[in-house]
C-alpha positions in Angstrom: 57.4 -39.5 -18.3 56.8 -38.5 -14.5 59.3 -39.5 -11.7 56.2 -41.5 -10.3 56.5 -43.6 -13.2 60.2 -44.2 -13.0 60.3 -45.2 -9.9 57.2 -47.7 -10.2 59.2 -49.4 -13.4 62.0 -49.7 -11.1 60.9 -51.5 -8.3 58.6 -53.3 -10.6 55.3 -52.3 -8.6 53.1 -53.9 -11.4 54.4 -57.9 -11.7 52.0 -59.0 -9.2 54.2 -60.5 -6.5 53.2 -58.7 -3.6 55.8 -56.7 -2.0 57.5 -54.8 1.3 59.3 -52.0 0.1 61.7 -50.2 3.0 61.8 -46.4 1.9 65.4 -44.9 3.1 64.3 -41.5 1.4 60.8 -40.4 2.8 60.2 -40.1 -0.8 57.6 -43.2 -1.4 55.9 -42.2 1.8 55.0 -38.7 0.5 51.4 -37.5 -0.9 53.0 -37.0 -4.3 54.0 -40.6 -5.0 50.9 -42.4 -2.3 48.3 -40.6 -4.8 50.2 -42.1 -7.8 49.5 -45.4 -6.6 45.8 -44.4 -5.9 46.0 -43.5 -9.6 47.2 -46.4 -11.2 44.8 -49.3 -8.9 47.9 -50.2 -6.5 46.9 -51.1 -3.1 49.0 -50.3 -0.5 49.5 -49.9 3.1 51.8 -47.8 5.4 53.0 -49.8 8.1 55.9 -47.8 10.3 56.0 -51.2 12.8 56.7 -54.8 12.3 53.4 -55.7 14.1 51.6 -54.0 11.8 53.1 -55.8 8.7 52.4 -59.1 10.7 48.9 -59.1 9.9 49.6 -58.4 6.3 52.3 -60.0 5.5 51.1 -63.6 4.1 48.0 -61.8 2.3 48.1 -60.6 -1.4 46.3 -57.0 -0.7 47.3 -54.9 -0.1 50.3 -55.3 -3.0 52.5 -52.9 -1.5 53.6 -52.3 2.3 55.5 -49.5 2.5 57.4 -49.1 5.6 60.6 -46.7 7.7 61.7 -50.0 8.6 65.6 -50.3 7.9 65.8 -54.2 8.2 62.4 -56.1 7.3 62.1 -59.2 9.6 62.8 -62.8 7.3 59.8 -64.1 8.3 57.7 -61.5 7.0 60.1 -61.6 3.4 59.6 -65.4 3.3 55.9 -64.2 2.1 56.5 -60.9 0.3 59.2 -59.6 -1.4 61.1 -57.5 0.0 63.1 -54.6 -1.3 65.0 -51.8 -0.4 64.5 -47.8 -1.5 67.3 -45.9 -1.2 68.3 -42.3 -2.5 70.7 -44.6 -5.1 67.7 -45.8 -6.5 65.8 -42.4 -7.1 65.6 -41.7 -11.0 67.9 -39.0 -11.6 71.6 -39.4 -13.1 74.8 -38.5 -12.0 76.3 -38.3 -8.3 73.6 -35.5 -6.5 72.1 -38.7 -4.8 75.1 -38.5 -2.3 74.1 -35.6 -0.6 70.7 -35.4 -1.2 70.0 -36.8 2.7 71.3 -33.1 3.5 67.9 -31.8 2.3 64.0 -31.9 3.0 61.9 -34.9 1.8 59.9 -31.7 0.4 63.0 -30.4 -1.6 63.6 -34.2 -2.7 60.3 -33.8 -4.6 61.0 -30.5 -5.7 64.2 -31.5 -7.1 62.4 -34.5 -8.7 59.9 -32.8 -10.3 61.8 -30.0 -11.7 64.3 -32.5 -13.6 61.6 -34.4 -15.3 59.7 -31.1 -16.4 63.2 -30.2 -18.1 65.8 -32.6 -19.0 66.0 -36.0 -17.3 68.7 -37.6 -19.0 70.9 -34.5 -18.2 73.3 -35.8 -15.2 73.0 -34.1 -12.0 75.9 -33.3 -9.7 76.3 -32.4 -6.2 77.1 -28.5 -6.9 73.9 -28.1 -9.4 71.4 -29.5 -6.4 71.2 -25.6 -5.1 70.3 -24.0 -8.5 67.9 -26.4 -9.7 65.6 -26.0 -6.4 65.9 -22.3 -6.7 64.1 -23.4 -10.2 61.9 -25.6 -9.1 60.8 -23.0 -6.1 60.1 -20.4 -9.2 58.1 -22.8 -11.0 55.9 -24.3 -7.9 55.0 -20.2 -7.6 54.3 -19.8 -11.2 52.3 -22.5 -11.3 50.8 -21.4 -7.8 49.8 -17.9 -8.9 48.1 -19.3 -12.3 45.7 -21.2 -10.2 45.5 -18.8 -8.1 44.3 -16.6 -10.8 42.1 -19.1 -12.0 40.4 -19.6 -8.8 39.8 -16.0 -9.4 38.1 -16.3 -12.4 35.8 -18.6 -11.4 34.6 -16.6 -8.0 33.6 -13.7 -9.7 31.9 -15.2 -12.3 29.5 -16.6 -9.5 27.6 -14.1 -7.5 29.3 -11.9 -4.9 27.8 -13.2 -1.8 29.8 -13.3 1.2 31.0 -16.7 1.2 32.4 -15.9 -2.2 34.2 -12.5 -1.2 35.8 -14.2 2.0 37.3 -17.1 -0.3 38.7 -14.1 -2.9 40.0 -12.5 -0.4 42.4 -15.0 0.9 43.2 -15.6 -2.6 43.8 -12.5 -3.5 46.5 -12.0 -0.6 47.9 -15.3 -1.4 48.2 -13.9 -5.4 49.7 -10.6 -3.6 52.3 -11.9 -1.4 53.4 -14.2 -4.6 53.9 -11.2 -7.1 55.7 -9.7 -3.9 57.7 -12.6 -3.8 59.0 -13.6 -6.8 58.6 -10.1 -8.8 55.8 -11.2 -10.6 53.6 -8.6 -11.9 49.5 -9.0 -11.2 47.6 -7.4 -14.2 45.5 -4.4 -13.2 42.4 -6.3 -15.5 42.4 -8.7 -12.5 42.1 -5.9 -9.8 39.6 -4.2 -11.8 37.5 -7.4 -12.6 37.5 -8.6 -8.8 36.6 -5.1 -7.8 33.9 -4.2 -9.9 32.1 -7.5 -9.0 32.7 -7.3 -5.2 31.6 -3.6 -4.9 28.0 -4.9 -6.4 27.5 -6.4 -2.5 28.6 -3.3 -0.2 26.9 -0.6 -2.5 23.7 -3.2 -2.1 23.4 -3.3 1.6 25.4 -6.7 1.5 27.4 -5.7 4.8 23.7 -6.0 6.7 23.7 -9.6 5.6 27.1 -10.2 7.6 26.0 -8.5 10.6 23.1 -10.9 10.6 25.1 -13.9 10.1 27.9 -13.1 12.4 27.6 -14.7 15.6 29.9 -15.4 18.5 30.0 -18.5 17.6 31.1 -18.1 14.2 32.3 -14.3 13.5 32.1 -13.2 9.9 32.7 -9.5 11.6 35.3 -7.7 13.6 32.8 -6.8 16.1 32.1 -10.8 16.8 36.1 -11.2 17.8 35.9 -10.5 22.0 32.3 -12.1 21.5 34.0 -15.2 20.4 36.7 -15.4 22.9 34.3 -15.2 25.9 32.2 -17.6 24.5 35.3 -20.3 24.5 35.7 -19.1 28.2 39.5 -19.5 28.1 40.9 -19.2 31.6 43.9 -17.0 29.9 43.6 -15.7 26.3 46.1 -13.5 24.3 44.5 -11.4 21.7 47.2 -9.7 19.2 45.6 -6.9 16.9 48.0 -5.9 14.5 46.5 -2.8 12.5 46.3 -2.9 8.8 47.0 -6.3 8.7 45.4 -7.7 5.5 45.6 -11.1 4.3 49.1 -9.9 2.1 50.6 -9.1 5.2 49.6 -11.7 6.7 51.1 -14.0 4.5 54.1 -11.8 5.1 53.7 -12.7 8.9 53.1 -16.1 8.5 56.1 -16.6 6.6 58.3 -15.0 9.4 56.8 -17.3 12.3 57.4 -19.8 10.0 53.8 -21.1 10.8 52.7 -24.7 8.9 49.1 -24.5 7.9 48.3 -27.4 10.6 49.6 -25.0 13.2 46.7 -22.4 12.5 43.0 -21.8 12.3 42.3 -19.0 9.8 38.5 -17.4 9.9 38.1 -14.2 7.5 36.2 -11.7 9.1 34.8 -8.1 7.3 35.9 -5.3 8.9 33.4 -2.1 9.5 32.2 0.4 6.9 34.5 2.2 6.6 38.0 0.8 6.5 39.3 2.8 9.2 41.0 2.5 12.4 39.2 4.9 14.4 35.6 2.4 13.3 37.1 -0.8 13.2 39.3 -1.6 15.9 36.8 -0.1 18.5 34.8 -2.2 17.2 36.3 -5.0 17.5 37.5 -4.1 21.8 33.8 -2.7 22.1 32.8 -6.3 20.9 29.9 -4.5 19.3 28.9 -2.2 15.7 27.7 0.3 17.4 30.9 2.9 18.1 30.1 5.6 15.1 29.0 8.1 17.9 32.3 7.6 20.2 33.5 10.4 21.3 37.3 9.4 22.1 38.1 6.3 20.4 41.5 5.3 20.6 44.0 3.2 23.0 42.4 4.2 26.5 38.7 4.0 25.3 40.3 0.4 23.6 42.2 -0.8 27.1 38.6 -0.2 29.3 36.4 -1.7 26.5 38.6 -5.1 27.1 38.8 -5.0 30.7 34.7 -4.5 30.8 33.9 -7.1 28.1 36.1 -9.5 30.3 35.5 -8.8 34.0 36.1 -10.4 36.3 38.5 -11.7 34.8 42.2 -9.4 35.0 43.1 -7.7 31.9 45.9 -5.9 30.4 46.0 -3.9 26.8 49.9 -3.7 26.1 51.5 -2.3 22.9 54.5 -3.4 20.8 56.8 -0.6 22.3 56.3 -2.3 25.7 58.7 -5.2 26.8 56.8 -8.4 27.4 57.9 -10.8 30.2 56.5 -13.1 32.4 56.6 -10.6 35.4 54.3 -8.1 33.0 52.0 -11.3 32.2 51.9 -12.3 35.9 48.5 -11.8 37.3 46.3 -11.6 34.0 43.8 -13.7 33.0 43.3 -11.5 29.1 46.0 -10.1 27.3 46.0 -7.8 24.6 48.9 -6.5 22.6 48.4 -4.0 19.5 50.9 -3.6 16.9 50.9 -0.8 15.0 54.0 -1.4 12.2 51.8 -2.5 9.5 50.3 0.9 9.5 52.8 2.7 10.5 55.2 1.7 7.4 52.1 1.9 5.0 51.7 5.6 5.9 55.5 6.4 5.9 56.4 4.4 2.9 58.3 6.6 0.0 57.4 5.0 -3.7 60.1 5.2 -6.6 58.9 6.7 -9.7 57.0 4.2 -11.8 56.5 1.7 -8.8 52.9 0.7 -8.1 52.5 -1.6 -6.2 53.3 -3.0 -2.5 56.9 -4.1 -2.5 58.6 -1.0 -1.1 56.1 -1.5 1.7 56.7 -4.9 2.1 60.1 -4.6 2.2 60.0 -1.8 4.6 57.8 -4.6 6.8 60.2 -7.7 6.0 62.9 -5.6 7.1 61.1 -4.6 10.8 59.6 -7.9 11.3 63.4 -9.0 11.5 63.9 -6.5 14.5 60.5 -7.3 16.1 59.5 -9.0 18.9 56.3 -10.4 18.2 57.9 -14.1 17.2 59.4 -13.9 21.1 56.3 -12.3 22.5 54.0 -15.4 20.5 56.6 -18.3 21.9 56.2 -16.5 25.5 52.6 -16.0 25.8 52.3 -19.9 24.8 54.7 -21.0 27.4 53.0 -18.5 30.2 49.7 -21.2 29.1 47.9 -18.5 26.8 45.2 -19.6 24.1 46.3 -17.0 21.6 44.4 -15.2 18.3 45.5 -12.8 15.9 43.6 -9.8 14.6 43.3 -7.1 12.7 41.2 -4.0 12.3 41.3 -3.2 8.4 44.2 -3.9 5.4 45.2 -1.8 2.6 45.7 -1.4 -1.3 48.3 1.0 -3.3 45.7 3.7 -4.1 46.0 7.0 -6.5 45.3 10.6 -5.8 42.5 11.8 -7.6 43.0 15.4 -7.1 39.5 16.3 -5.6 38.0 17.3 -2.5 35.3 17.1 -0.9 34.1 21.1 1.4 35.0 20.4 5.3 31.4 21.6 6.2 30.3 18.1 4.6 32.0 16.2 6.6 31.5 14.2 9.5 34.7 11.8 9.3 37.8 11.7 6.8 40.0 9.4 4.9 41.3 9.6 2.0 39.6 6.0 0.9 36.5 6.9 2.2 34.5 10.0 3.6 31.9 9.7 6.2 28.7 12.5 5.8 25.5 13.5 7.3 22.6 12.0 5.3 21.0 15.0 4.9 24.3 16.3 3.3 24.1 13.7 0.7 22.2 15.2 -2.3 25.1 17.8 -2.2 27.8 15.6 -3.3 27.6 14.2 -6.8 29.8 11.0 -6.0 29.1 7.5 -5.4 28.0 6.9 -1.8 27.1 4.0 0.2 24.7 3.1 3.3 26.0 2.4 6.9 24.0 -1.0 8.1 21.9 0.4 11.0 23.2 4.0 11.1 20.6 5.7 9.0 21.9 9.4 9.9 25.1 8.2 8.0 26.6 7.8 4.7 30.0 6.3 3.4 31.5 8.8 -0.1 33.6 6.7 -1.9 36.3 8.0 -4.9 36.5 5.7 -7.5 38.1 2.7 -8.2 41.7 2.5 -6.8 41.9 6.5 -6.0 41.7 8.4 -2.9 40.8 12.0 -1.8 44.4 14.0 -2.2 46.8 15.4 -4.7 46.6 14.1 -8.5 48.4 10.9 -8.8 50.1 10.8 -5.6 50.9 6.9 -4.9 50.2 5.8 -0.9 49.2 2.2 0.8 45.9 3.4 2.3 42.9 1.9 3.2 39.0 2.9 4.1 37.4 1.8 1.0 36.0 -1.2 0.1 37.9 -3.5 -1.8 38.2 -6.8 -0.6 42.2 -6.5 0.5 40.6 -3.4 2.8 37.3 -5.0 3.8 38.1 -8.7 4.6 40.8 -9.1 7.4 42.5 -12.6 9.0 41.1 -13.6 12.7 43.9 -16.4 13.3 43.6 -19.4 16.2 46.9 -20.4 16.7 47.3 -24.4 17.8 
């Protein structure tokens, strides 16, 4: 038996007498018990005014009103019947009712559905209300990770075309920051699996096929990000790159700004070939692919890329060690900040024997995020009347040292995730490589799988290669 179905034998929803039901709780309101009634053939209405139950009121459809209306108007229960929902009446036994108007309409239906998945007839006190939403929070997850997992499943047995690895990647952070969350292990089958089919598009040229389809308009790139700001022609914009920020971190973010999903536009965007800072974020300031060839790339080459793309407009390129106030703002049109913890702390991260996976480096980050100032910087750069976006040049994955090397003369730009080389030079390396769209003098060596270029199993958050947590970044409207 559900709750739903409690409640509708209750307040007798089926016995044809149409009704007006005032709901005390929030709980008959909500998604989770509205979509019952869409189940079962109940019309209803939500009318949060007495003039909108006027019109209603002497006509037998919808059968339900439902309405935040403490006292229902006579006249209007002269025609319907009229009852009264409050948490007393909410299907669960013993005295927790009394102080469930402490919590969340949210928790409510938490606490609801946790009960009826275990024992309902079980009385529920006050003290127990705590302990049995820390429950039902661990089973929403579990039950939020297996679909995550199934989502999974059914993206990569489609075929890996870009549309496909931008929805895994979100999914694959969301799956992340879960198993961060509540200690539950991913299996390295599902890593494997998602890998294997995703590397089929980059090793085929697929990255050309995002460069084509990247506009300013819609950005499927990095290089598309300052593109896509001018085109809006904001009259003061606030761009926050945050380096290594994958879509685990970001969830990691989110949660901290305590961000609702109504209060964000997310838009995936591929970072450049390879995963690295150097390539990527210049990319993104450059507002353009082609930056292989810079000769200095870096903050200063960064700072007069912006205030080019943006003139004549005043800009400023700030960093997270600089104190933002409305003095520092005063004057500029384009604001960037960069903030360089995420990478930082995946660099300088320690891992315990036998740990493989992020959580010592998202703890590490939890912990700095509670000392930062972005949350103040974000609430001031909206009062100051800034349209603001997040970014972020590349993310990361827990890879493996695989103990090899590749001879310096060979190379033309290193990572450990990924080595860049000279065309010509390729023939001499017997490892997989991969194309650069549009930079033909140019190839991408890749170790394999999971690993990277250092000592034999040596464990470090790095990034350059071409999963999808490295490849596929967040570019984040905030509302």
């Amino acid at each position: 038996m559900l709750w739903q179905d409690a409640i509708h034998t209750a307040l007798s929803l089926d016995n044809g007498q149409p009704k007006v039901i005032s709901d005390h709780t929030g709980i008959l309101l909500r998604d989770s018990f509205t979509s019952y009634l869409q189940e079962h053939g109940i019309s209803f209405q939500l009318c949060h005014t007495v003039a909108d139950m006027l019109s209603l009121s002497n006509k037998s459809e919808p059968q339900i009103i439902l309405t935040t209306i403490e006292k229902v108007p006579a006249f209007i229960c002269n025609d319907r019947e009229c009852k009264s929902f409050h948490f007393k009446d909410l299907p669960i036994n013993g005295d927790a009712y009394k102080a469930l108007n402490q919590y969340t309409t949210e928790q409510v239906v938490q606490l609801l559905e946790v009960v009826y998945l275990t024992d309902r007839h079980t009385p529920l006190n006050q003290n127990d209300i705590d302990t049995l939403l820390a429950k039902a929070s661990r089973l929403q997850s579990e039950k939020q990770f297996n679909v995550i997992v199934e989502q999974l499943n059914q993206l990569t047995a489609q075929e890996p075309i870009f549309n496909n690895l931008i929805a895994a990647s979100t999914l694959i952070g969301q799956l992340n920051y879960l198993s961060y969350a509540n200690s539950q292990a991913i299996e390295q089958e599902i890593y494997e699996k998602m890998d294997q089919w995703s590397q089929y598009f980059f090793v085929q040229n697929g990255m050309e096929q995002v460069y084509f389809a990247s506009t300013p308009k819609r950005p499927l790139s990095v290089d598309k990000i300052i593109p896509h700001l001018l085109a809006n022609k904001y009259e003061k914009v606030a761009l926050l790159c945050l380096d290594c920020m994958g879509f685990t971190e970001w969830n990691l973010l989110k949660q901290h700004l305590e961000l609702g999903d109504n209060e964000i536009e997310i838009n995936p965007v591929f970072a450049m070939l390879p995963s690295v800072t150097s390539i990527s974020r210049m990319a993104i300031y450059q507002g353009k692919r082609e930056v292989y060839n810079h000769k200095a790339p870096g903050r200063p080459a960064e700072a007069k890329a912006l205030a080019e793309n943006f003139a004549p407009q005043h800009t400023t390129y700030l960093t997270e060690s600089d104190t933002i106030t409305s003095d520092k703002l005063l004057g500029y049109d384009v604001v960037s900040i960069l903030y360089n913890f995420f990478d930082e702390l995946a660099h300088a991260v320690q891992f315990p024997p036998g740990v493989e996976d992020k959580t010592p480096y998202l703890n590490a980050a939890k912990d700095y995020l509670q000392k930062s100032n972005i949350k103040q910087d974000i609430q001031l750069l909206k009062a100051e009347g800034f349209a603001i976006y997040l970014c972020s040049d590349h993310g990361s994955i827990v890879a493996k040292g695989n103990g090899k090397r590749i001879e310096k003369y060979l190379i033309d730009g290193f990572a450990k995730r990924a080595v860049i080389i000279q065309t010509d030079n390729s023939e001499l390396l017997d490892m997989e490589q991969i194309n650069i769209p549009f930079e033909n003098d140019k190839k991408v060596v890749l170790p394999e799988g999971r690993t990277m270029f250092t000592y034999k199993d040596k464990i470090e958050v790095n990034h350059g290669g071409i999963t999808l947590e490295e490849m596929i970044v967040p570019f984040i409207k905030l509302n």
